[in-house]
C-alpha positions as CSV (number, residue, x, y, z in Angstrom):
1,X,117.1,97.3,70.5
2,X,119.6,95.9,72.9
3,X,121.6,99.2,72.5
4,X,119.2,101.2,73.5
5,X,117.8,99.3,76.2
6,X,121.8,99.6,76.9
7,X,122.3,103.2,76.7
8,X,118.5,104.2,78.9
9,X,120.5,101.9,81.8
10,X,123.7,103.4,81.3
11,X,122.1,107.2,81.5
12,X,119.8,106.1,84.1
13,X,123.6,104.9,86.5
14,X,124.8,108.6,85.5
15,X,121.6,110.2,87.0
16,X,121.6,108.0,90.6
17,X,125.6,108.4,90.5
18,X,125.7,112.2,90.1
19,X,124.9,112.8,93.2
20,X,128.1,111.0,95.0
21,X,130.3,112.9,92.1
22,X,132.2,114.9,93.7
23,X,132.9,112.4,96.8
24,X,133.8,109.8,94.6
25,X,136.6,112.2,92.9
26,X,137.7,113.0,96.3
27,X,138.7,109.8,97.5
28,X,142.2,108.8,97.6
29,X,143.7,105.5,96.1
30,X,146.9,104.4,96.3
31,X,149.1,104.9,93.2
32,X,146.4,106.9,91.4
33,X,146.6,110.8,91.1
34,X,144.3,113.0,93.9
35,X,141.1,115.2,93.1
36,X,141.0,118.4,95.3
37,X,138.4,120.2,94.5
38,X,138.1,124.0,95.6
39,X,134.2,125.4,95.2
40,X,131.3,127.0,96.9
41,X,129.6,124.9,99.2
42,X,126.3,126.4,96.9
43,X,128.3,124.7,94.2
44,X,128.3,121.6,96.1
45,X,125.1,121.7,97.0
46,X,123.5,122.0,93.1
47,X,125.1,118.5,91.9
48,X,122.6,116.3,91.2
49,X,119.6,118.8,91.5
50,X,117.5,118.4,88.7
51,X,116.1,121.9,89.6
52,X,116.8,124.6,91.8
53,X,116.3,128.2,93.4
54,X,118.4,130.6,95.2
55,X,116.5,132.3,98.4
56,X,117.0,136.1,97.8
57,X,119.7,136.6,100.5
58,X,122.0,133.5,98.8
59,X,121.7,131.5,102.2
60,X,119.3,128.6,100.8
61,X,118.6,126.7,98.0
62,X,115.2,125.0,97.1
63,X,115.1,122.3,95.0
64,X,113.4,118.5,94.7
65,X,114.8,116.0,97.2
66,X,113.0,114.0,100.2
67,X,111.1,114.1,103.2
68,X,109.8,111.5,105.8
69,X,106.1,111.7,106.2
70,X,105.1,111.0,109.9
71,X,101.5,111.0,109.4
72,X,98.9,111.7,107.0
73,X,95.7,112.1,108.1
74,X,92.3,114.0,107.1
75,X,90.7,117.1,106.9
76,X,89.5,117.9,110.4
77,X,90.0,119.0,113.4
78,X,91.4,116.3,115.2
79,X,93.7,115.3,111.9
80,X,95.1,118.9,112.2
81,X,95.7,118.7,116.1
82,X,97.1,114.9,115.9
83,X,99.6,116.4,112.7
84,X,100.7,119.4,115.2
85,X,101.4,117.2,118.5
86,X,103.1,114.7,115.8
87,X,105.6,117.5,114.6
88,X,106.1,118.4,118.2
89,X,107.1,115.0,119.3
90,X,109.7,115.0,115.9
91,X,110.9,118.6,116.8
92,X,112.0,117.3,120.7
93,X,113.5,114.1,119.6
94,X,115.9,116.0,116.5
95,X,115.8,120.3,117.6
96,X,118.0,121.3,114.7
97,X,115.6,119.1,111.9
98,X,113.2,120.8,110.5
99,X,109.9,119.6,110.4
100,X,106.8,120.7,108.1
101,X,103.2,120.6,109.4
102,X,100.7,121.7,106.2
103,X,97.7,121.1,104.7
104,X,97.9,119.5,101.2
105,X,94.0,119.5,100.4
106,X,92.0,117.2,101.4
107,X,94.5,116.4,104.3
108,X,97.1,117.2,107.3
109,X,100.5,116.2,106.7
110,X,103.3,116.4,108.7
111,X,106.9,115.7,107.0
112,X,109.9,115.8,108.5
113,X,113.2,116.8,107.2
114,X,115.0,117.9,104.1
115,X,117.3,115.1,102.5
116,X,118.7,115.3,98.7
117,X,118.7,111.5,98.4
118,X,116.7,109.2,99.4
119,X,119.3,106.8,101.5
120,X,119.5,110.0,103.7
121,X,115.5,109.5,104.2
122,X,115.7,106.0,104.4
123,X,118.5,106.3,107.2
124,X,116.7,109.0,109.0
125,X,113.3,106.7,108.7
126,X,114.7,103.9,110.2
127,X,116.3,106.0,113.1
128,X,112.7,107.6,113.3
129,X,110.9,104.2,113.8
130,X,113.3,102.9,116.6
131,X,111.9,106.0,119.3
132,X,108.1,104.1,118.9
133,X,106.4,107.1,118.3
134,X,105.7,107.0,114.4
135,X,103.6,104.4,112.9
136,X,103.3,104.5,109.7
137,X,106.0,107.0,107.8
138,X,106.8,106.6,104.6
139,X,109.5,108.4,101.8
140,X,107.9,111.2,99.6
141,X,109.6,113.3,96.9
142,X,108.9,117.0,97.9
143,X,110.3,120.1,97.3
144,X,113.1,120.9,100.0
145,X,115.3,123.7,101.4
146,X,118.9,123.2,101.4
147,X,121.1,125.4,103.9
148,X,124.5,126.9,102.4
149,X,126.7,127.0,104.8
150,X,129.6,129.4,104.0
């Protein structure tokens, strides 16, 4: 029983950790060999994605990562217009982050950002709530778009 309590843990550290892969062999310690590693920045940008899609043109890349949610609201009027003026407020404080106003029945969301790991959320979040202007965001898993830069 202990060992496979053992071995869930141990595949469960390779999961979280595959992410940083390719940084960790990257780094440079003294009297140990050096990684250089010379890929695709799409390559890069599939470690650690449990699932993903190529946009037709090869420029993107959607997969499951996170999103802040700035608000939630309901399903009327108002919740629509306060989601909209909410994702304008985002867009002026970051230009170049994208930010996603939809309607997930029976409500408005608004969700800001793309980020493949959640400590990229939780930093953005955190940066997020020091402007005042966002009350109550939280993390959410969502499907995201990943830009390939070549």
């Amino acid at each position: 029983m202990r060992f496979v309590i053992t071995l869930i843990f141990a595949f469960a550290a390779c999961i979280v950790n595959a992410q940083d892969i390719l940084t960790e062999l990257a780094k440079d310690f003294p009297g140990q060999g050096k990684v250089v590693i010379n890929q695709s920045s799409s390559v890069a940008a599939l470690v650690g994605c449990q699932t993903s899609t190529s946009s037709k043109d090869g420029k993107s890349i959607k997969t499951i990562g996170y999103r802040v949610q700035l608000y939630a609201g309901g399903n009327s009027r108002d919740a629509r217009s306060e989601a909209y003026n909410i994702a304008e407020k985002a867009q002026k404080l970051y230009p170049d982050a994208p930010v996603h106003t939809i309607f997930q029945s029976p409500r408005w969301l608004c969700q800001f950002g793309d980020f493949r790991t959640i400590e990229e959320a939780d930093a953005m979040m955190r940066e997020l709530s020091t402007s005042g202007d966002f009350k109550n965001m939280v993390i959410v898993r969502s499907p995201i778009i990943i830009k390939i830069e070549e």
